[in-house]
N, C-alpha and C positions, 0 to 999 in steps of 0.2 A: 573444574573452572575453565573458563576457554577465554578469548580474548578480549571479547566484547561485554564481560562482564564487569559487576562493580566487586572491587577486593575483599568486602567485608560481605558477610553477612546478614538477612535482614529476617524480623521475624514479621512482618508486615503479610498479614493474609489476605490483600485481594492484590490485584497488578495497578498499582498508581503509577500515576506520573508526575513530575513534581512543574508547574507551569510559571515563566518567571517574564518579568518586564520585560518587552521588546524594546529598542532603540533605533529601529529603523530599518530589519532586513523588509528585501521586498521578495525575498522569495524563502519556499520551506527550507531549501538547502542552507540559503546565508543563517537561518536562525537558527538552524539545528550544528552552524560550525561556531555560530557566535555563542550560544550555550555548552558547545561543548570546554570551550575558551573558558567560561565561567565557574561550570562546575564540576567538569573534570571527571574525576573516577568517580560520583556521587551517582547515585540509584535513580534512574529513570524510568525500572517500569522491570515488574518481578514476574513470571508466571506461574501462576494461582498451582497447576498440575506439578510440574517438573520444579519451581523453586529456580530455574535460570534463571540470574539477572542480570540486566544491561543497563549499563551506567551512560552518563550522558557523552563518554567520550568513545565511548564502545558504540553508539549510535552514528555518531558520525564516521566512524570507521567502519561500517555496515554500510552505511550509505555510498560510501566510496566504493566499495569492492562491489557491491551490487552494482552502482553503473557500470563499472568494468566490465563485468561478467556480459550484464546485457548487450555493450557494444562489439565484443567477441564472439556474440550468439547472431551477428544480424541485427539487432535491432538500432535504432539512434530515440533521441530527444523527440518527442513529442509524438511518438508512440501512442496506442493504446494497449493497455496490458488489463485482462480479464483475470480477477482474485479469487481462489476456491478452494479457501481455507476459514475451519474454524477461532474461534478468539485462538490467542496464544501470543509468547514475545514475539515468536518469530514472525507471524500473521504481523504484529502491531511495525516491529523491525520494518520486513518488506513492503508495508502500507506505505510510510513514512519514507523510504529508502525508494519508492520507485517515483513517488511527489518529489522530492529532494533532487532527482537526477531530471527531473521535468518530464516524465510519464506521464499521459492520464493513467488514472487507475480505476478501474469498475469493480468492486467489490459485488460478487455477485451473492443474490440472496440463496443459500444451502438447504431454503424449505421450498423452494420451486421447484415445480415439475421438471423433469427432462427435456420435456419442448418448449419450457418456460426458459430454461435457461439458455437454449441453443438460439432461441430468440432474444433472449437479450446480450446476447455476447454477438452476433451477430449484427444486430442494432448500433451496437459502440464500436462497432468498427475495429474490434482486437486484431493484435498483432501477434498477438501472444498468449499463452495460459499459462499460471502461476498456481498450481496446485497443492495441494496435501497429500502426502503417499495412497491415502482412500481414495481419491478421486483422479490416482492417475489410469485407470484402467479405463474410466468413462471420458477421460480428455481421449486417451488415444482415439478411441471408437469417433467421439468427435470429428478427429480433427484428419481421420482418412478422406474425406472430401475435401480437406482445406491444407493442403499439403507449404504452404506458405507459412501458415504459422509456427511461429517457434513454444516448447512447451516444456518451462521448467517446472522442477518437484521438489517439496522442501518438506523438514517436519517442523508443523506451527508453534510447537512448545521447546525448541532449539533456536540455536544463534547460530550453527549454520548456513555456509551460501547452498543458497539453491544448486539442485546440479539438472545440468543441460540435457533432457533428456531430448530434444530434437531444434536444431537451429532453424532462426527465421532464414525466406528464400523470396529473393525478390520483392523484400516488402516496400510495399508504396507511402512515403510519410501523405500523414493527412492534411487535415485545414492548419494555417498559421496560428500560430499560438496569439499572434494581434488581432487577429477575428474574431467576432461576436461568437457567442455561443447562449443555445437554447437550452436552460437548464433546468429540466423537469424532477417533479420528487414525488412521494407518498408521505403522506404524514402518519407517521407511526402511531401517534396517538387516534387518528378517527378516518383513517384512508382517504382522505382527501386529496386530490391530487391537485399541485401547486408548479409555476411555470416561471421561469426570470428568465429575463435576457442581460448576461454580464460580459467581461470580456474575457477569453480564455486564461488571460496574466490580469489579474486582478491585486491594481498597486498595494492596497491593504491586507491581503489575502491571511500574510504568515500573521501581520503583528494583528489582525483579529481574531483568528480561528485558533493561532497556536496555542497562548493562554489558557484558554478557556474553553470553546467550542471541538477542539482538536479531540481533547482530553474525553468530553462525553461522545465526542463521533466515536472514536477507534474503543473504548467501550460497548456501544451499541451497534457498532455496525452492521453485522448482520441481521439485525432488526430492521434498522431505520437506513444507514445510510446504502446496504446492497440494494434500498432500490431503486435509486438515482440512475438514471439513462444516460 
């Protein structure tokens, strides 16, 4: 049992989440402290391999210590942070926990090539790698040309913080989170590729996505949403 867990026991066989009414945050972080307020030591989301679970109040305490960590590592708010890790709580945890601390975060997709991927972490402008124990041998090789970036390693099916295996160095924040932003995607269902122009703080953001759209993203993501630029 570890901290971030829910007390009880569950026999629920896939990772749910349980999704509830907003009242008005305008960002992931206020909704995930205002649900934690609500439901407390209640089961937010199990994983399917290991059976860890993390309760809604155990999230928001993830969320905390993760900003911590990353502000000791180098990094600040508004950051890019590149994902490369398969499903798991802890994947779903630091999804959530690096949105909440006001990250972008690039989930990247785990069935693209090696040049596919160094292209698109490249592209987003990372600051950072956020990996799975598998994929720290190919971050390092990475990131010997990119010696700025900082690169944590975590295992995706634990409630564990990530640990620091090398800190950000001089990193440069990017565009303002009040600026426009071009946001390209793949449609999972027929590869079509689709474009928006929104703003990077998007007033509705938590109370439309959290609900409902949060729940099928962090699901699918390495399907559908690592392919977003």
């Amino acid at each position: 049992m570890n901290k971030y867990s829910h007390l009880s026991s569950s026999n629920n066989p896939s990772l749910t989440m349980r999704p509830s009414a907003c009242s008005g945050p305008q960002w992931i972080g206020d909704l995930i402290a205002q649900q934690a307020k609500l439901y407390g030591k209640q089961s937010y989301g199990i994983d399917t391999e290991t059976r860890v679970e993390l309760s809604f109040e155990g999230l928001e305490i993830f969320q905390r210590e993760l900003g911590q960590l990353f502000e000791a590592s180098g990094l600040m708010p508004g950051m890019h942070i590149a994902l490369l890790m398969p499903n798991g709580i802890g994947t779903l945890a630091s999804l959530l926990g690096c949105m909440a601390n006001n990250y972008s975060v690039n989930p990247v997709n785990l069935l693209c090539t090696e040049d596919q991927m160094h292209y698109i972490i490249e592209h987003s402008e990372a600051h950072a790698l956020l990996v799975s124990e598998e994929w720290e041998a190919r971050a390092q090789v990475f990131l010997k040309d990119r010696p700025g970036m900082a690169l944590f390693v975590m295992n995706p099916h634990q409630l564990q913080m990530p640990v620091t295996k090398k800190a950000g160095q001089d990193l440069v924040l990017g565009p303002h989170p009040s600026d426009l932003a071009l946001l390209m995607y793949t449609s999972g269902a027929n590869s079509q590729r689709f474009g928006a122009v929104t703003g990077r703080i998007a007033p509705n953001f938590a109370s439309q996505v959290m609900p409902s759209g949060l729940r099928f993203w962090c699901r699918s993501w390495c399907k559908f949403g690592a392919r977003v630029l």
